[in-house]
Every structure is written in C-alpha cells, then in structure tokens.
KOLFI-21006 format. One record per residue: y, z, x of N, C-alpha, C in turn; residue number from 1; residue in three letters. Coordinates in nm, 2 decimals. Each point is the difference from the previous one (the first is absolute). Example, Ala and Ser with C-alpha at 12.3 -4.5 7.8 and 13.67 -1.06 7.14 Angstrom:
2
site nv -0.57	nw 0.78	nu 1.32	cav 0.12	caw 0.00	cau -0.09	cv 0.12	cw 0.00	cu 0.09	n 1	res Ala
site nv 0.11	nw -0.07	nu -0.04	cav 0.11	caw 0.00	cau 0.09	cv 0.11	cw 0.08	cu -0.08	n 2	res Ser
END
This chain:
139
site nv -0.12	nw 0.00	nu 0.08	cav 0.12	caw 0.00	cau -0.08	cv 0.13	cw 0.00	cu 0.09	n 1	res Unk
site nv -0.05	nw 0.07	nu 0.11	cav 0.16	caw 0.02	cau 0.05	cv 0.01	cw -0.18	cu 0.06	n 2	res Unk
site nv -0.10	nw -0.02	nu 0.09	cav 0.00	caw -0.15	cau 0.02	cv 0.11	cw -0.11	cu -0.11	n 3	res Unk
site nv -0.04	nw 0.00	nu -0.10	cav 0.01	caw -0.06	cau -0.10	cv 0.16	cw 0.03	cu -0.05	n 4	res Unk
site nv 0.04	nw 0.13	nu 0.00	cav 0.15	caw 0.06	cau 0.00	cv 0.05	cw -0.11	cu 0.14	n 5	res Unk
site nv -0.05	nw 0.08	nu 0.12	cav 0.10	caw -0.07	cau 0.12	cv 0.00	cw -0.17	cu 0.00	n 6	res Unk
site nv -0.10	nw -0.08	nu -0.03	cav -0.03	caw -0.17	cau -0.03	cv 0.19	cw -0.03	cu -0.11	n 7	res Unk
site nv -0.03	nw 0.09	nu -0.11	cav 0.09	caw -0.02	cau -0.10	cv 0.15	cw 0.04	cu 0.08	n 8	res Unk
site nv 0.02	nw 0.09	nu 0.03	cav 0.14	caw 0.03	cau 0.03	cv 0.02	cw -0.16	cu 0.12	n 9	res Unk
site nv -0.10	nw 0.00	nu 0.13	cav 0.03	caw -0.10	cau 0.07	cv 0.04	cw -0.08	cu -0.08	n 10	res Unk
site nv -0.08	nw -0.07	nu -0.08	cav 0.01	caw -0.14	cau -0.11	cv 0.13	cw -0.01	cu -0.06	n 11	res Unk
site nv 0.09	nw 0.13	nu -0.01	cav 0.10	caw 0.01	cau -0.08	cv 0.11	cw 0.02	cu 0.05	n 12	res Unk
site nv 0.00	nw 0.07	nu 0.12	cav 0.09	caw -0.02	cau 0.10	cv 0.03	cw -0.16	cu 0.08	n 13	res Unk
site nv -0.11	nw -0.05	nu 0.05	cav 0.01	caw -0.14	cau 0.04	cv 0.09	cw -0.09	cu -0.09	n 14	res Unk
site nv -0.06	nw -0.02	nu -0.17	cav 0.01	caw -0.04	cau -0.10	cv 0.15	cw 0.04	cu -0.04	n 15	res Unk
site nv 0.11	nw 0.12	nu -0.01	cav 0.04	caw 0.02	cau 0.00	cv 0.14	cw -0.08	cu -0.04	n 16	res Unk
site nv 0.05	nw -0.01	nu 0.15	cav 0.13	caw -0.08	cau -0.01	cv -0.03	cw -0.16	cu -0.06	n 17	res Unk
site nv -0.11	nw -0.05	nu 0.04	cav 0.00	caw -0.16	cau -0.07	cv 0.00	cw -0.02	cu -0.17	n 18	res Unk
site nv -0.06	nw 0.12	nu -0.03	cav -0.02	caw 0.04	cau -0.18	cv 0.14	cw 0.02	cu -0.04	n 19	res Unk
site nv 0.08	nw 0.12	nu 0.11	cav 0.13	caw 0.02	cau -0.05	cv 0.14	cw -0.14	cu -0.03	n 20	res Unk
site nv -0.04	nw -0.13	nu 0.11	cav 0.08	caw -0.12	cau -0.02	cv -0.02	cw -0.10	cu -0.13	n 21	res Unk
site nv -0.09	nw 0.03	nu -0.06	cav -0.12	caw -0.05	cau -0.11	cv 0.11	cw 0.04	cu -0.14	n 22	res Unk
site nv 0.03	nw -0.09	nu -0.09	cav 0.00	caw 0.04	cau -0.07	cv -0.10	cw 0.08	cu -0.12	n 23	res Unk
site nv 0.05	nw 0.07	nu -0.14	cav -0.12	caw 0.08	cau -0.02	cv -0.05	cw -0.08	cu -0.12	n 24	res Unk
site nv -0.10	nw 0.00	nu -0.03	cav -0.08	caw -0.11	cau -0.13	cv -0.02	cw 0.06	cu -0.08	n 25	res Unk
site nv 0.03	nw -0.02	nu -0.13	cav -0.06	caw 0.08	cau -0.13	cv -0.05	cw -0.13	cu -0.08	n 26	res Unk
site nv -0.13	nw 0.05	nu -0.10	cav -0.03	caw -0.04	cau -0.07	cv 0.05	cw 0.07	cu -0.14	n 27	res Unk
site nv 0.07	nw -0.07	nu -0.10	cav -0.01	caw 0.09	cau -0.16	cv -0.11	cw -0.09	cu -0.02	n 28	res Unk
site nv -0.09	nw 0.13	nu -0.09	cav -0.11	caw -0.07	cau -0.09	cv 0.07	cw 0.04	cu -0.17	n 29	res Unk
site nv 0.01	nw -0.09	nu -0.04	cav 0.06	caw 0.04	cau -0.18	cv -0.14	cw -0.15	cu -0.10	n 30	res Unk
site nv -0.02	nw 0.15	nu -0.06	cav -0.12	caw 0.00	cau -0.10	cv 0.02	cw 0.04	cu -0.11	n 31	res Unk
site nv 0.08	nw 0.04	nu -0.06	cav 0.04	caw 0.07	cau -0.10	cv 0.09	cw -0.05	cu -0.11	n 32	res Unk
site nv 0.05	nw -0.11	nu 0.02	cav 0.11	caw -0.07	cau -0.10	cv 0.14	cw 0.05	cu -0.01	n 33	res Unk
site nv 0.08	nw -0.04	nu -0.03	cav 0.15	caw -0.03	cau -0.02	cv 0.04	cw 0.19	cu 0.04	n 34	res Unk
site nv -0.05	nw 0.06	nu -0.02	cav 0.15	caw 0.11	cau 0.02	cv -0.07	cw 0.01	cu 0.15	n 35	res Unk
site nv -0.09	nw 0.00	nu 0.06	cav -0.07	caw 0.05	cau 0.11	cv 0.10	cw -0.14	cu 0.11	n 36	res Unk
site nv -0.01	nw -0.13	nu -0.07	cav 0.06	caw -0.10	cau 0.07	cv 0.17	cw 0.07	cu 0.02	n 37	res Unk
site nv 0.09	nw 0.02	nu -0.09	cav 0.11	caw 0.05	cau 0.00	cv 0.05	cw 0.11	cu 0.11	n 38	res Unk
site nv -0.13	nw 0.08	nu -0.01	cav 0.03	caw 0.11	cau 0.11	cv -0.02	cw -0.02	cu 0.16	n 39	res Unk
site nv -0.12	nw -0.09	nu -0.01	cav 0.01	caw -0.06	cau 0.15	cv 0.09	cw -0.08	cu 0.03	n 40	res Unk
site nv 0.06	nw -0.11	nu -0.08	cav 0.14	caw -0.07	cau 0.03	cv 0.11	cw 0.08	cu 0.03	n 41	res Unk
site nv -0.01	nw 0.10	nu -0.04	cav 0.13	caw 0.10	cau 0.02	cv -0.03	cw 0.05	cu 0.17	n 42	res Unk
site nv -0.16	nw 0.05	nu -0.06	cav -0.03	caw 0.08	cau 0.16	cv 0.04	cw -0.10	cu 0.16	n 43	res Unk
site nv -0.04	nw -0.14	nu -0.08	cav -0.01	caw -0.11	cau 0.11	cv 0.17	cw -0.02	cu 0.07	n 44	res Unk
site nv 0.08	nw -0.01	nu -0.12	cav 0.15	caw 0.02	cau 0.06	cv 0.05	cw 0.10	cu 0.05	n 45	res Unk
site nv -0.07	nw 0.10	nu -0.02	cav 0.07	caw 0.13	cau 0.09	cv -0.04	cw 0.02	cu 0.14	n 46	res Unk
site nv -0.15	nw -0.07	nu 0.01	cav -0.09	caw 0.00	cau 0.09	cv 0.08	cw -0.06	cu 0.10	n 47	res Unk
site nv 0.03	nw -0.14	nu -0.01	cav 0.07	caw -0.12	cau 0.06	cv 0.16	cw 0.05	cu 0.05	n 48	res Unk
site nv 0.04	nw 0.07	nu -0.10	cav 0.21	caw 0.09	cau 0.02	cv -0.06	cw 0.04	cu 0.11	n 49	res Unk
site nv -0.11	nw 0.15	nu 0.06	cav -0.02	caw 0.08	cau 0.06	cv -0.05	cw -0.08	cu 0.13	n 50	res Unk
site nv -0.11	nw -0.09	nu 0.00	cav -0.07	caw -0.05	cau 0.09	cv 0.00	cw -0.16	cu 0.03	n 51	res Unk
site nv 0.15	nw -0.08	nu 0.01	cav -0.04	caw -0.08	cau -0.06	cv -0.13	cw -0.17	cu 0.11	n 52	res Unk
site nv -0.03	nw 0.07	nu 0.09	cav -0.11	caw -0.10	cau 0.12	cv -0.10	cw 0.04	cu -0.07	n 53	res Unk
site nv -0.03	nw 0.02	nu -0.11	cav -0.13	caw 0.06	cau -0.05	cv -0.05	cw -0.11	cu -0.05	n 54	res Unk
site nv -0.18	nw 0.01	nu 0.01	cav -0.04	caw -0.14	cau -0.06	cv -0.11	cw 0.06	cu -0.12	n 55	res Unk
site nv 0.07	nw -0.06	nu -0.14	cav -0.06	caw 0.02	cau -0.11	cv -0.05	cw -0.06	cu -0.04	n 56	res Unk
site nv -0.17	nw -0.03	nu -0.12	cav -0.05	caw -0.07	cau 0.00	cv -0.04	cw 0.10	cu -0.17	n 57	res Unk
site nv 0.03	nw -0.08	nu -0.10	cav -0.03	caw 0.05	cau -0.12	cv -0.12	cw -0.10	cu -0.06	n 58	res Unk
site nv -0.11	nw 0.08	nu -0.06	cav -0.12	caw -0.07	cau -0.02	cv -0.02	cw 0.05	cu -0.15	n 59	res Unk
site nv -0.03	nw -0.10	nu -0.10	cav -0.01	caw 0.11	cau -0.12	cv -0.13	cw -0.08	cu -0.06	n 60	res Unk
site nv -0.07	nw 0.07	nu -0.07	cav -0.13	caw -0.02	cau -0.01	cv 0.00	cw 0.07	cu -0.17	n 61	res Unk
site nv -0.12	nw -0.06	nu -0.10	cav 0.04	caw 0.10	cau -0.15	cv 0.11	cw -0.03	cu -0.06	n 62	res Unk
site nv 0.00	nw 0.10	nu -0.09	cav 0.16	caw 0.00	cau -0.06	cv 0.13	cw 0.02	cu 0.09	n 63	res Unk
site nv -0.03	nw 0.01	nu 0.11	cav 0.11	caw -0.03	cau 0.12	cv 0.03	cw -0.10	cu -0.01	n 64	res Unk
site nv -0.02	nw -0.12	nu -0.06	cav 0.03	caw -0.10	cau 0.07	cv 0.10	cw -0.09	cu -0.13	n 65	res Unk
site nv 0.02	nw 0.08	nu -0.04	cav 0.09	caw 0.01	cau -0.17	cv 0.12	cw -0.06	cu 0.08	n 66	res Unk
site nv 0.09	nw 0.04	nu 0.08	cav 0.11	caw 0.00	cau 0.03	cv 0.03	cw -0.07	cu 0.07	n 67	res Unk
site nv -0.08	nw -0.09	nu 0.06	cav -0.01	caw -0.16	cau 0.06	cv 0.01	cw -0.13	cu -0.07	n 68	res Unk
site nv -0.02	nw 0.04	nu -0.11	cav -0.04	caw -0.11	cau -0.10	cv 0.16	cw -0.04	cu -0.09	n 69	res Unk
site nv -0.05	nw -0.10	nu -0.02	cav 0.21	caw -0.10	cau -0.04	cv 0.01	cw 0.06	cu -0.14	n 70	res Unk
site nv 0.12	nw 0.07	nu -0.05	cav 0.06	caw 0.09	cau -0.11	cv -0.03	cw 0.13	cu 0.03	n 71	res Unk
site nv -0.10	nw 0.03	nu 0.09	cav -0.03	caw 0.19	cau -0.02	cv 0.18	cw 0.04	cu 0.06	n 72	res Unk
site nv 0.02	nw 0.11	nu -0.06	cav 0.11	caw 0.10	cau -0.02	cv -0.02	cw 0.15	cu 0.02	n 73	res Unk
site nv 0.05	nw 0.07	nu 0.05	cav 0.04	caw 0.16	cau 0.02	cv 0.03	cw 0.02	cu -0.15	n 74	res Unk
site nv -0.02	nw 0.13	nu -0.04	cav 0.04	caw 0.09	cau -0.12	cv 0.14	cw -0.01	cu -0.04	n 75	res Unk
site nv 0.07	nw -0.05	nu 0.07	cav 0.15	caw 0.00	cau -0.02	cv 0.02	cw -0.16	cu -0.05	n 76	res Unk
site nv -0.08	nw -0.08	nu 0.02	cav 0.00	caw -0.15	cau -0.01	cv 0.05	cw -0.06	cu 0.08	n 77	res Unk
site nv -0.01	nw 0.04	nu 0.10	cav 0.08	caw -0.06	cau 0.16	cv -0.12	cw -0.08	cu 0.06	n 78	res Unk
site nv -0.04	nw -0.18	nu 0.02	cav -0.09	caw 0.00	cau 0.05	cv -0.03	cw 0.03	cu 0.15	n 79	res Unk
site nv -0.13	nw 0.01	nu 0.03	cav -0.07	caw 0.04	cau 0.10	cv 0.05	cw -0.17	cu 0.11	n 80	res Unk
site nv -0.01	nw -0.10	nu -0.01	cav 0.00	caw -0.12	cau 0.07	cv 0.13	cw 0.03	cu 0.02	n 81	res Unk
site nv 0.16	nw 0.02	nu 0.02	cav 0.08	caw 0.02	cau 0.13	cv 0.01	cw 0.07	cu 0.10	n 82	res Unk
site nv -0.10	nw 0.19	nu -0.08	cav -0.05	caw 0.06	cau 0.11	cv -0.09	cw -0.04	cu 0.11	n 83	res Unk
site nv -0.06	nw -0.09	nu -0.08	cav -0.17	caw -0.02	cau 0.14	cv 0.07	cw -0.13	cu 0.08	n 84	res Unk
site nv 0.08	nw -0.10	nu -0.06	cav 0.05	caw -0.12	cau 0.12	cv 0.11	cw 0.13	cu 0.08	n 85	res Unk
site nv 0.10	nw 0.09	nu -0.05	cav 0.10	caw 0.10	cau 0.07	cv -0.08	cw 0.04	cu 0.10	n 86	res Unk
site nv -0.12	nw 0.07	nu 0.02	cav -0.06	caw 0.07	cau 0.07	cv -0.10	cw -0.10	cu 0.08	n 87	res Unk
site nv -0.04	nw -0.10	nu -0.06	cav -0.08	caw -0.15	cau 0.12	cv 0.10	cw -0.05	cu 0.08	n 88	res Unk
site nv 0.13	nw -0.03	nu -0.02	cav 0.12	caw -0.03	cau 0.09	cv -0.03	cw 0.11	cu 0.10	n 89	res Unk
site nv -0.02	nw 0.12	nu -0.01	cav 0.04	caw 0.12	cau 0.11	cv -0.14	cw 0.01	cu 0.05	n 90	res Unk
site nv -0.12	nw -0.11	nu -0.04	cav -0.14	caw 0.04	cau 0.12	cv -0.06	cw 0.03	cu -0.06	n 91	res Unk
site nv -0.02	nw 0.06	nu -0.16	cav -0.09	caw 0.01	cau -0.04	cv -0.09	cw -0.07	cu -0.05	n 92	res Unk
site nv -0.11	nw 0.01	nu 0.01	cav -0.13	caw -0.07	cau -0.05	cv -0.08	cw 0.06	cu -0.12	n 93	res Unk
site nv 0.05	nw -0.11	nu -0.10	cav -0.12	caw 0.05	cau -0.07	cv -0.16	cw -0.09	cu -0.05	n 94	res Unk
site nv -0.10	nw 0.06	nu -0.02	cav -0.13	caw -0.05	cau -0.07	cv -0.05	cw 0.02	cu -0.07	n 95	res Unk
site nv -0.05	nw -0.09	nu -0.09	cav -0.08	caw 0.01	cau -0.12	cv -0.12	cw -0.03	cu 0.00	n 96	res Unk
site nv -0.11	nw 0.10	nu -0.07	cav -0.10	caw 0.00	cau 0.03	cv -0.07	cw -0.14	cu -0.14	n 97	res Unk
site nv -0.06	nw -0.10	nu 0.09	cav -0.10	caw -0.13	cau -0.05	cv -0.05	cw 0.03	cu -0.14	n 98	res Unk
site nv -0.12	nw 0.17	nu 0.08	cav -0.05	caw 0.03	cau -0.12	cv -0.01	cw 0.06	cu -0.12	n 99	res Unk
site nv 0.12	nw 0.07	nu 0.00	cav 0.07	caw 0.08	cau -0.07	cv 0.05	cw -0.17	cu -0.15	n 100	res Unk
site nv 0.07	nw -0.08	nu 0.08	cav 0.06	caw -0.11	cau -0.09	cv -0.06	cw -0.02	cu -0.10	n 101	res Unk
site nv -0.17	nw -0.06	nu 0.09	cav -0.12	caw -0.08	cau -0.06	cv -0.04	cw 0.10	cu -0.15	n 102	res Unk
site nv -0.03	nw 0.18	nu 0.07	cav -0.05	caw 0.07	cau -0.09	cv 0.11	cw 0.02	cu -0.08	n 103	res Unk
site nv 0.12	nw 0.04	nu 0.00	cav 0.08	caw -0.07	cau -0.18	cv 0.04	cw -0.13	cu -0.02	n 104	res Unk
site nv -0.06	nw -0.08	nu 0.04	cav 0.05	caw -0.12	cau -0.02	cv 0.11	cw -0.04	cu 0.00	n 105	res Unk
site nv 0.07	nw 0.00	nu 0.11	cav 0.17	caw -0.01	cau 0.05	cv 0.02	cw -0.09	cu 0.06	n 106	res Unk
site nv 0.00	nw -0.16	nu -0.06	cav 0.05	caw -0.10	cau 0.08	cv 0.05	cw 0.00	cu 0.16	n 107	res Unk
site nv 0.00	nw -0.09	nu 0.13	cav 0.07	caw 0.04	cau 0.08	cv 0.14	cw 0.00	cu 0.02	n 108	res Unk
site nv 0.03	nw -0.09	nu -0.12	cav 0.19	caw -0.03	cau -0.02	cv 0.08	cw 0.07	cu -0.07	n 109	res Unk
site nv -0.08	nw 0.11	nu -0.06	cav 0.09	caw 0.13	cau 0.00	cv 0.01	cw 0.10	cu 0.09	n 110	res Unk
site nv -0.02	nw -0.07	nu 0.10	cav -0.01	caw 0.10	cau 0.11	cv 0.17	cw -0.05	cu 0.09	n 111	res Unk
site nv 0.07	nw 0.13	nu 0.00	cav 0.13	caw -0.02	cau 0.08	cv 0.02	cw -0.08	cu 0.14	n 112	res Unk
site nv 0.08	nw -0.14	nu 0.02	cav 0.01	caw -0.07	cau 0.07	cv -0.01	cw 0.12	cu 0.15	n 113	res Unk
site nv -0.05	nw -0.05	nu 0.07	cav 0.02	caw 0.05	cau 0.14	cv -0.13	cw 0.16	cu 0.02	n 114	res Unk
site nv -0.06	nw -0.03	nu -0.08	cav -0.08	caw 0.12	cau 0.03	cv -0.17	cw -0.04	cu -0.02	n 115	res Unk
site nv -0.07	nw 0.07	nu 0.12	cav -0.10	caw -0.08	cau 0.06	cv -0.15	cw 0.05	cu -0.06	n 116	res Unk
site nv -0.08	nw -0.10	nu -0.03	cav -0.10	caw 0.07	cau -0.04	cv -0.15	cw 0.01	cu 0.09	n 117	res Unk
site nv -0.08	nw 0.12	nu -0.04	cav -0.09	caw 0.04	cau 0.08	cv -0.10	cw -0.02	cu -0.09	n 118	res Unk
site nv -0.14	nw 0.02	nu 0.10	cav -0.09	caw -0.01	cau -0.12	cv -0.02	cw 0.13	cu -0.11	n 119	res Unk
site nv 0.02	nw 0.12	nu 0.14	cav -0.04	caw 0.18	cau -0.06	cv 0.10	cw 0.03	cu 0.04	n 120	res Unk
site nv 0.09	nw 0.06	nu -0.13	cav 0.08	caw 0.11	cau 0.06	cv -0.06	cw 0.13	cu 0.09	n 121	res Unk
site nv -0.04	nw -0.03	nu -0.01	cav -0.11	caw 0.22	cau 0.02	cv -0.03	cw -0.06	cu 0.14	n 122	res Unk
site nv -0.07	nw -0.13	nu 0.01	cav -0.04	caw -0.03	cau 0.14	cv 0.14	cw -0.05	cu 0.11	n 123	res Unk
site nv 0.05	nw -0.05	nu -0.07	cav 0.16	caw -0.01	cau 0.07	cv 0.07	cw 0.08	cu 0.08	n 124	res Unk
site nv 0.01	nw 0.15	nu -0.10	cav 0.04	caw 0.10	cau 0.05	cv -0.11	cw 0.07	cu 0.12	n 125	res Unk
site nv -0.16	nw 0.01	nu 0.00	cav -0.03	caw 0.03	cau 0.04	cv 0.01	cw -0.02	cu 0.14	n 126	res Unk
site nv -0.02	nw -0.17	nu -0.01	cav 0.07	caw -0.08	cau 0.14	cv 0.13	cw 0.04	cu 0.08	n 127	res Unk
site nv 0.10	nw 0.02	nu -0.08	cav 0.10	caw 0.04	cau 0.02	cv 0.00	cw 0.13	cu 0.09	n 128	res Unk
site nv -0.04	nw 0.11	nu -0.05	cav -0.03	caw 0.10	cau 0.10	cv -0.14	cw -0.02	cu 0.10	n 129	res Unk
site nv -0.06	nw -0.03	nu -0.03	cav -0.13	caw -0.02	cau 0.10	cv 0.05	cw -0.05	cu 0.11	n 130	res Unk
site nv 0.04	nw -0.12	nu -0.01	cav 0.02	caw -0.12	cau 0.10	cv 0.14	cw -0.03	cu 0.05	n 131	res Unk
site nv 0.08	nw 0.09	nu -0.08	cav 0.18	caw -0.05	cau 0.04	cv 0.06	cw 0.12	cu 0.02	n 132	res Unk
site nv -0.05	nw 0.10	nu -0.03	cav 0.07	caw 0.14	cau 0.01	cv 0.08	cw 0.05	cu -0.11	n 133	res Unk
site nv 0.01	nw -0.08	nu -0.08	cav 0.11	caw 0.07	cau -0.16	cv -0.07	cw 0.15	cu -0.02	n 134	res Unk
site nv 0.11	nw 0.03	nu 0.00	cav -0.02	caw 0.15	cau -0.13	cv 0.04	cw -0.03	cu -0.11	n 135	res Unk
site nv -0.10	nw 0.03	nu -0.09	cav -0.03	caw 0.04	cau -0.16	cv 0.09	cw 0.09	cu -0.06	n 136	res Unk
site nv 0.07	nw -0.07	nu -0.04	cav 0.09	caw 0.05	cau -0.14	cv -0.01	cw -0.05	cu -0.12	n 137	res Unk
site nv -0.04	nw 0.14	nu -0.12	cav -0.02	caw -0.02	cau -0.16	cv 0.14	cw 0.04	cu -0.05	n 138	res Unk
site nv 0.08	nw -0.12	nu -0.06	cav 0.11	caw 0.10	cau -0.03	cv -0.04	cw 0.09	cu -0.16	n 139	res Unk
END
C-alpha cells in the first residue's frame, strides 16, 4: 500500500504542472427535460463568467434531449435555441443522443442546427471521462 501511495504522489507531482496548463473539461449530462435543461444553461453561463478556457461538452440523452429540439421553450417561454447557438459561439458543445431520437421517434431535423449527434448518450459521456478526462456534471 505504501508502494502504491508513493507511485501516486510521484505520478501527480510529475503530472502536475502540465495538468495545471490544461484547460479543465466538463461534461453536463441532462436527462431530465426542460427545467433540468434550464438549470444547467444557467449553470453553464456562470461556469463560463467564472472560468472562461473551460471546455464544455453538454450531452443529453432521455427526456434531456427536450431542449435541443426546434420550438422547445423554458417555463417563461423564452426559447431554448438562442441560448444553445449564445453558449456554441463561446465553445460549447453540445450532443444528442441517436438513440434516444429513434426511441421517441424524433426526426433528425428537429434537432437544433449545430448540434452533433452520437449514437449513446450514456456511452458518449462515458467516453468522455474514460478517454478525455471530463468531469461529470448533473445539473
């Protein structure tokens, strides 16, 4: 164990400064439909005020994916499509999950111009942290 302690600190000391030049990666995962999309839109612009070299990658999968789609609207009736092109200008990415479409039957042309689709949301994200480093954010 101690082995295994001292491997890690080396690994993280070494690792260190080149992680610190990096910007940081977040994944949102939004599953949940329209107020859950609203909150991470908010979350995502405060994110960006605070941090703004940050590389975001919104993946929505389920009733997440409500808020990508051409007419969806916030509770106030403000649509959702100036906020998602406002926040793709500034780096963000978003994705829509293939299978999610197929299983409610959601054309691909209601799907908001500029936003990319995957086959799995759930495997997208996974990828995303496995292989790229994102941290996992549910807003």
């Amino acid at each position: 164990m101690r082995r295994t302690l001292l491997k890690f600190l080396a690994v993280a000391l070494l690792a260190g400064p080149a992680m610190a030049d990096e910007p940081v990666k977040v994944v949102y995962h939004l599953t949940e439909g329209l107020d859950q999309a609203s909150r991470a839109m908010s979350n995502i612009r405060n994110h960006l005020r605070a941090e703004p070299d940050t590389k975001i990658v919104v993946v929505a999968n389920g009733d997440g994916i409500k808020f990508l789609l051409t007419g969806a609207t916030e509770r106030s009736g403000r649509p959702f499509d100036g906020a998602v092109a406002a926040l793709a200008s500034q780096g963000v990415d978003f994705r829509v999950c293939s299978n999610t479409l197929i299983a409610h039957d959601v054309p691909v042309s209601r799907v908001l111009p500029g936003v990319r689709l995957v086959t799995s949301g759930v495997a997208e994200v996974a990828r995303l942290q496995a292989r790229e480093g994102f941290v996992y954010l549910r807003p």
